[in-house]
N, C-alpha and C positions, 0 to 999 in steps of 0.2 A: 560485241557486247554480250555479256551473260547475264542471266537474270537468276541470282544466288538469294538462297537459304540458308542457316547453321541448324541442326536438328540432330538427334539421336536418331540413330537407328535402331530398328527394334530387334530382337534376337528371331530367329525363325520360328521357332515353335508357341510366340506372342504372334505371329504373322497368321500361323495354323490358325488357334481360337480366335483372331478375330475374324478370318475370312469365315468361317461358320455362320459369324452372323448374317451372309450374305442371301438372304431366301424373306420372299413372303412380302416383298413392297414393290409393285406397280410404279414404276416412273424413279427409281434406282439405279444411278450409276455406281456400280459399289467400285471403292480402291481395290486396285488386283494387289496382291499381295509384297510383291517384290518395291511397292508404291508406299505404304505404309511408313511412317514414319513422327517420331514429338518434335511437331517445330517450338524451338527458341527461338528464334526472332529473323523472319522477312525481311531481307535488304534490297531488291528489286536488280534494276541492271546496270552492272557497272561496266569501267573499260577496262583494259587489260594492266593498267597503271593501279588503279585502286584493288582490282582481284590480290596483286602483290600485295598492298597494303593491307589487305585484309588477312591475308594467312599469312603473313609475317604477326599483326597482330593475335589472332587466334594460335599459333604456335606459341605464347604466353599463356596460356589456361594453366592455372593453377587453381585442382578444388579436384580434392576426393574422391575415388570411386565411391559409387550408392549404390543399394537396392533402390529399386523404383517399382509398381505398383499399377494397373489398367484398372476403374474402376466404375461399372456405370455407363450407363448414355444420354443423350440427350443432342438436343437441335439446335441449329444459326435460323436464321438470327431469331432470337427470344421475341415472344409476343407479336407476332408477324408469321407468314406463308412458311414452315421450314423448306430450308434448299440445303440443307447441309445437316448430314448424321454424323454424330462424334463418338467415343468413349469417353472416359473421363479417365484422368489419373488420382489414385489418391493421393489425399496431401500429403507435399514432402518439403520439409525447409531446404533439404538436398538443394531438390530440383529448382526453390525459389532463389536460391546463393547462388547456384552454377548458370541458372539464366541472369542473373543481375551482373556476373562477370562476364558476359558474352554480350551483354549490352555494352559495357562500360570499354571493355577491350574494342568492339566495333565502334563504338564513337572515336576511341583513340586513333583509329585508320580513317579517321573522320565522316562515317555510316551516321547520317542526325537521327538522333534516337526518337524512340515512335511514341507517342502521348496518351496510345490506347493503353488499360490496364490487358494484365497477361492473363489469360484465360487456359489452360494446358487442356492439349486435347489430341487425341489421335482422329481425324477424319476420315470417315467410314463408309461414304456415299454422298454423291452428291443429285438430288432430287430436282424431276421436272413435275410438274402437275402428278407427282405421289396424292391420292385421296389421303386429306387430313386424318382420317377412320382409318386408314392403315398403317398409315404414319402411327399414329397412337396405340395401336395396338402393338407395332413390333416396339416401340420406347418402353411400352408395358411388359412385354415377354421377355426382354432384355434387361431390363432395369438392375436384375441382379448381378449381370455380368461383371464377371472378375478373373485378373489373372493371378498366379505364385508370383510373389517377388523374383525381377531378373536383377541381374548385377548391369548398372552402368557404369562403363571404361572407360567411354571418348563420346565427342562430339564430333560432330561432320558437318563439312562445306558442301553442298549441295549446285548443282545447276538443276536450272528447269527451262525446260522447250516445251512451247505448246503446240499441238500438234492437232488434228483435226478429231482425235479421239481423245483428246484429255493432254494430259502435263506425261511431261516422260522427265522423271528424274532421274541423274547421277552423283553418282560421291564424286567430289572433285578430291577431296584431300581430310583424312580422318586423323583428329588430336587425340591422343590419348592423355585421359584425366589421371593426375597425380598431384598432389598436396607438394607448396615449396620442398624442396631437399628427401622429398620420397621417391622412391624407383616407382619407373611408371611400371604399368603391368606389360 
């Protein structure tokens, strides 16, 4: 069984500024860098019959290279203990098209689609008993954080093993985005 993701990968030098922000919070597991990554959409563990299905359908992505945008932080869950530091993306209808067809194309391989709304986020750390006062203070030191526009090319298949130090991701298999009857890049 794998236990798969589809997500963007981030370019390296987005990977640089955000591991920066990794200083100055008590009870932080920060993402190591090579870990970094915008999930599109959670599909959990499948078998080796459905893995097929699924990158047969995701090798049907059609939809545009974008610029895309890191913008901002903030915490999981709202209004509650944070256990999870994020960035923010700025808004892109990009990014809201190319995740609504990574939905639609994974239910085609038959993935039941998920009822949460999408929330885009890069995650940054994950918090045990972080003092809430600290917490708050790096949200506030950070707040302005922001990257250049990078260009987005592809999507990626993902696996994840959990392991006694965290999640160990790999790219199983990377789509390159192109528009019907456009050369990809």
């Amino acid at each position: 069984m794998l236990r798969l993701f589809v997500a963007i990968a981030l370019p390296d030098a987005v990977k640089e500024q955000l591991a920066q922000l990794h200083f100055g919070l008590p009870g932080a597991r920060w993402v190591e860098p090579p870990n970094l990554h915008l999930n599109l959409r959670f599909i959990g563990e499948v078998d080796g019959g459905k893995y097929d299905d699924i990158r047969a359908s995701l090798a049907e992505i059609s939809h545009s290279p974008f610029l895309l945008s890191l913008k901002g932080t903030g915490f999981f869950p709202p209004k509650q203990r944070p256990h999870t530091l994020w960035v923010g993306i700025e808004k892109s209808e990009h990014l809201t098209l190319l995740r609504n067809r990574v939905v639609s194309l994974l239910a085609k391989a038959g993935v039941p689609r998920d009822g949460r709304k999408y929330a885009p986020h890069v995650a940054v750390a994950r918090l045990s008993e972080s003092p809430v006062n600290r917490v708050a203070t790096w949200l506030s030191a950070n707040a302005l954080f922001r990257t250049d526009a990078f260009p987005v090319g592809s999507i990626c298949l993902y696996s994840s093993a959990l392991t006694g130090h965290g999640a160990e991701y790999q790219i199983e298999e990377e789509f390159e985005l192109a528009a019907a009857g456009e050369p990809q890049l």
